[in-house]
Each structure stands twice: as structure tokens, then as C-alpha cells.
C-alpha positions as CSV (number, residue, x, y, z in Angstrom):
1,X,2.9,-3.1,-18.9
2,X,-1.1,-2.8,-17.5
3,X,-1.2,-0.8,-14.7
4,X,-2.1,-2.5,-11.4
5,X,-5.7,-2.8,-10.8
6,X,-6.7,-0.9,-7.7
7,X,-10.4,-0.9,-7.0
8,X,-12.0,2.4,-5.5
9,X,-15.5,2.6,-3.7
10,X,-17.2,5.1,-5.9
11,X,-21.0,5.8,-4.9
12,X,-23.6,3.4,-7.2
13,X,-21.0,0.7,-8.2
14,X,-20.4,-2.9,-6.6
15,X,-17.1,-2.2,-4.4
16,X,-17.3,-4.5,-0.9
17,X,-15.0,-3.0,2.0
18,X,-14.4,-5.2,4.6
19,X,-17.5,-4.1,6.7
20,X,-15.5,-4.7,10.1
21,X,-12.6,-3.1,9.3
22,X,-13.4,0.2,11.0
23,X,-14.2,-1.1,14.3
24,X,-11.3,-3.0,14.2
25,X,-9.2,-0.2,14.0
26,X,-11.0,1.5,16.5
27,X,-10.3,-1.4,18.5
28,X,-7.0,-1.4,17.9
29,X,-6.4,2.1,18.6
30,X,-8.6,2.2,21.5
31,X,-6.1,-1.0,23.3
32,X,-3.5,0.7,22.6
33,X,-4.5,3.7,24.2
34,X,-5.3,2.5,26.8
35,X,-2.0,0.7,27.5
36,X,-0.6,3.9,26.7
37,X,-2.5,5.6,29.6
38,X,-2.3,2.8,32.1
39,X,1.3,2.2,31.9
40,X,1.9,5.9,31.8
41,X,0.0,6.6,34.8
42,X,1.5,3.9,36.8
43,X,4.6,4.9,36.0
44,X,4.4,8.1,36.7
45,X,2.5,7.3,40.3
46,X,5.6,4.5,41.2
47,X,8.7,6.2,41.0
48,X,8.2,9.2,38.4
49,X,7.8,9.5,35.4
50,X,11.0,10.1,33.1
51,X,11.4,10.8,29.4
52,X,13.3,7.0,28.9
53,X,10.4,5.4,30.2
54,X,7.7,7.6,28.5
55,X,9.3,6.8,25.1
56,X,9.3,3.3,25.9
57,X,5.5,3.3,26.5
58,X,5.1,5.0,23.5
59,X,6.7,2.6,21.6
60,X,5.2,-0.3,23.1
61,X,1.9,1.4,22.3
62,X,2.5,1.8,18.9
63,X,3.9,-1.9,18.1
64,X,0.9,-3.1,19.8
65,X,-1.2,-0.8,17.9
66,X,0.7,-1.7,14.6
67,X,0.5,-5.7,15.7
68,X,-3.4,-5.3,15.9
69,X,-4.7,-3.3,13.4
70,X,-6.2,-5.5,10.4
71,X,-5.6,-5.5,6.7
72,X,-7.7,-3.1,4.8
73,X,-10.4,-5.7,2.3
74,X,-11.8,-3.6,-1.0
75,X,-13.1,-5.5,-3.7
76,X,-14.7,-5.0,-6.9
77,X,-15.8,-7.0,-10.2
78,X,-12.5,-7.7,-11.6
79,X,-10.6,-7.1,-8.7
80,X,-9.4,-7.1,-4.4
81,X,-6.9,-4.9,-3.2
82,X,-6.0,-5.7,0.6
83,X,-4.1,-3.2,2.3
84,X,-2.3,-2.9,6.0
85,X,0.1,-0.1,6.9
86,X,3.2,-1.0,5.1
87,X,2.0,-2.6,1.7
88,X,-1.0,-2.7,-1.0
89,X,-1.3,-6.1,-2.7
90,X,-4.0,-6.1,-5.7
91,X,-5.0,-9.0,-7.8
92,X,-6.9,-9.5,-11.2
93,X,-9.7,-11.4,-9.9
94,X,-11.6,-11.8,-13.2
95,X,-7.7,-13.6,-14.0
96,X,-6.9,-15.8,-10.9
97,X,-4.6,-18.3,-11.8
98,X,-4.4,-19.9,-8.7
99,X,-6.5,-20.2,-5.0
100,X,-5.3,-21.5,-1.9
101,X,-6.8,-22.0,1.1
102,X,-4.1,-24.5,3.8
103,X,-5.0,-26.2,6.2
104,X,-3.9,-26.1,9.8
105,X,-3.9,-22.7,11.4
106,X,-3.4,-20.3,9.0
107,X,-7.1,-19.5,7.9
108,X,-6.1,-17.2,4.8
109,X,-6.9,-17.2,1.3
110,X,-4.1,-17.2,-1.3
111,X,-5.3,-15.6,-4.1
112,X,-2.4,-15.2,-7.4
113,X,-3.4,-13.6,-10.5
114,X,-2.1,-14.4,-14.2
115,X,0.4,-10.8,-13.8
116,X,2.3,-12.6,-10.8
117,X,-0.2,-10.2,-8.0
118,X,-0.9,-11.9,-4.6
119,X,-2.6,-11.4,-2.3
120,X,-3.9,-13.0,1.6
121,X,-7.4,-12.5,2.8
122,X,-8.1,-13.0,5.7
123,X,-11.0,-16.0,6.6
124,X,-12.8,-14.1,9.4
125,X,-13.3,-11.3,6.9
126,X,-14.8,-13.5,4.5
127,X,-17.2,-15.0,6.9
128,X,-18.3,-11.6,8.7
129,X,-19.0,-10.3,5.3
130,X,-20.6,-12.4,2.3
131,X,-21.6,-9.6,0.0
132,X,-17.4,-9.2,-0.2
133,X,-17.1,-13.4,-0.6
134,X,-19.6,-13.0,-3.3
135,X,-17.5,-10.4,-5.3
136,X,-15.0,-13.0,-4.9
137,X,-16.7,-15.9,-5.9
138,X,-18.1,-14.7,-8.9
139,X,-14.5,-13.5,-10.4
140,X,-13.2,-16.7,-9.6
141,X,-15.7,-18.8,-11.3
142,X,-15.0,-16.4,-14.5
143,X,-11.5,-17.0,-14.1
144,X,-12.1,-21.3,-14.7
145,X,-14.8,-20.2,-16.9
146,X,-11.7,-18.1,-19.3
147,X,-9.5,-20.8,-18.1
148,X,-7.1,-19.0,-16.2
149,X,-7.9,-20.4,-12.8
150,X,-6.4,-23.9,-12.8
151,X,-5.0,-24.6,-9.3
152,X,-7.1,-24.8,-6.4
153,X,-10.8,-25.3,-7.7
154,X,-11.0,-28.0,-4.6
155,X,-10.1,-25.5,-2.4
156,X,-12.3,-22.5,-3.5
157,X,-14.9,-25.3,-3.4
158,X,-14.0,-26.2,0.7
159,X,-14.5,-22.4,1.0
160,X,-17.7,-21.9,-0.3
161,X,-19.2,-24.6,1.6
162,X,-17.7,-22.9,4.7
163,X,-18.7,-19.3,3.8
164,X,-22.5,-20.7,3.2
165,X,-22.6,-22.9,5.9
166,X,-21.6,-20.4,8.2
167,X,-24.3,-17.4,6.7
168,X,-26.6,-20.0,7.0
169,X,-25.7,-21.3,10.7
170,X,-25.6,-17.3,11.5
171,X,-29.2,-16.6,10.0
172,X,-30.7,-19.6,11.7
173,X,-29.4,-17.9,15.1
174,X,-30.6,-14.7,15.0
175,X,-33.6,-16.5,13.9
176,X,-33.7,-18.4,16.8
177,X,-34.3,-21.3,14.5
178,X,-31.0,-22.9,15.7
């Protein structure tokens, strides 16, 4: 069996992180600190601190820190591996078999590869960073091209028009053209 395709940024090649990860983190980290502080503070001004409650705060830090930190985006010609704390899902994207984008609330990408890989990406990280949509984009036109992709050409359609209609609405802002 083919190993599992796991792209790596290496200097001079075409790997796209998710270019808001890292301040999303920080984010993260930074509320949950500050709850940390906060509830440790006034718990110890009210009646005392005590090492039942201290754990408690610590735990409820670290679920809220776990509940808001993002999934890590990397992608690469040929493949995206997207990564959180637990798990590391990587797909073939020069071999998508199928793409799914619902509607309703869930705004994620479904992408499946021809080995059985899936994995969700996130919409707001495709829209705050193109250069990693394009990567995308340009596997999964290979994939139809090869004829491997042959579920959800409607829908990777729907997203391109969102992805370009929303670099273009953003460019027209800052240009003050909008």
C-alpha cells in the first residue's frame, strides 16, 4: 500500500498554510488565558482559592482552549493535509473522487480521494486565503481532467464562484472602489 501523502512546506516549493492559522491560535490561547486568570483571581479574592476549584479552572481553560483552536490547513500540488490536535486527515488531491460542499450551516468542504482519505476544510480558510484555494482548485480540475473526480463538479463550481466573488468584493474594498 502507497503511503499517505503528507505535504511539508520546504523553502522554494508551492506548499499554502492556512495564512490565519497562527493568529488563531494565539487567539485561542490568549482567551483562554485569560479566563484562566480571571476566574482564578476572582476565585481566589471571594472565598479563597482551593486546589478543587483551581483544577476546575484549569480544566475549563483548557476545553475552551481545545474548543477554539482551528484545524491546521497545508497544501501542496498533489495534495492537503488538515490537522487539529487529535487527528491528521490527508487527501490525494491530484485523485479527488469526490467534492462536497452542503448547504445550510455547515460551510465545510468535503474533499474524498480515490484511497478512501477525507478530509473537511474549512470555508473561512478558503476565503481568507486564495493562494491555498488555488492549490486546490488546480488538483481538482486534474482530478475530472484524469477522470477520477466525478461527484460534485456542481458544487466545486458554487465554490469557485464564492471564493472569486469574495477576492474580488475584498479587493474592491481596500480599493475603495466598493
Amino acid at each position: 500500500m502507497e503511503p499517505r501523502f503528507v505535504p511539508q512546506p520546504e523553502p522554494g516549493d508551492r506548499t499554502v498554510q492556512d495564512s490565519e492559522w497562527a493568529g488563531e491560535a494565539r487567539a485561542a490561547a490568549g482567551c483562554a488565558g485569560l479566563l484562566l486568570a480571571l476566574s482564578l483571581t476572582v476565585d481566589a479574592g471571594d472565598d479563597g482559592l482551593t486546589l478543587s476549584s483551581a483544577l476546575m479552572w484549569i480544566t475549563l481553560s483548557v476545553a475552551l482552549f481545545v474548543i477554539l483552536l482551528p484545524a491546521r490547513v497545508v497544501a501542496a500540488p498533489g495534495g492537503v493535509t488538515v490537522q487539529n490536535l487529535w487527528s491528521r486527515r490527508s487527501v490525494r488531491t491530484d485523485r479527488i473522487a469526490t467534492v462536497r460542499w452542503p448547504d445550510g450551516i455547515e460551510q465545510r468542504l468535503v474533499l474524498t480521494d480515490t484511497d478512501g482519505g477525507q478530509a473537511q476544510i474549512e470555508l473561512r480558510v478558503l476565503l481568507a486565503d486564495p493562494a491555498l484555494w488555488l492549490v486546490l482548485e488546480a488538483d481538482a480540475r486534474t482530478s475530472y481532467e484524469n477522470g477520477t473526480l466525478r461527484k460534485g463538479l456542481r458544487d466545486l463550481d458554487r465554490l469557485t464562484r464564492r471564493v472569486e466573488w469574495d477576492t474580488a468584493h475584498s479587493v474592491f474594498t481596500i480599493s475603495g472602489l466598493h
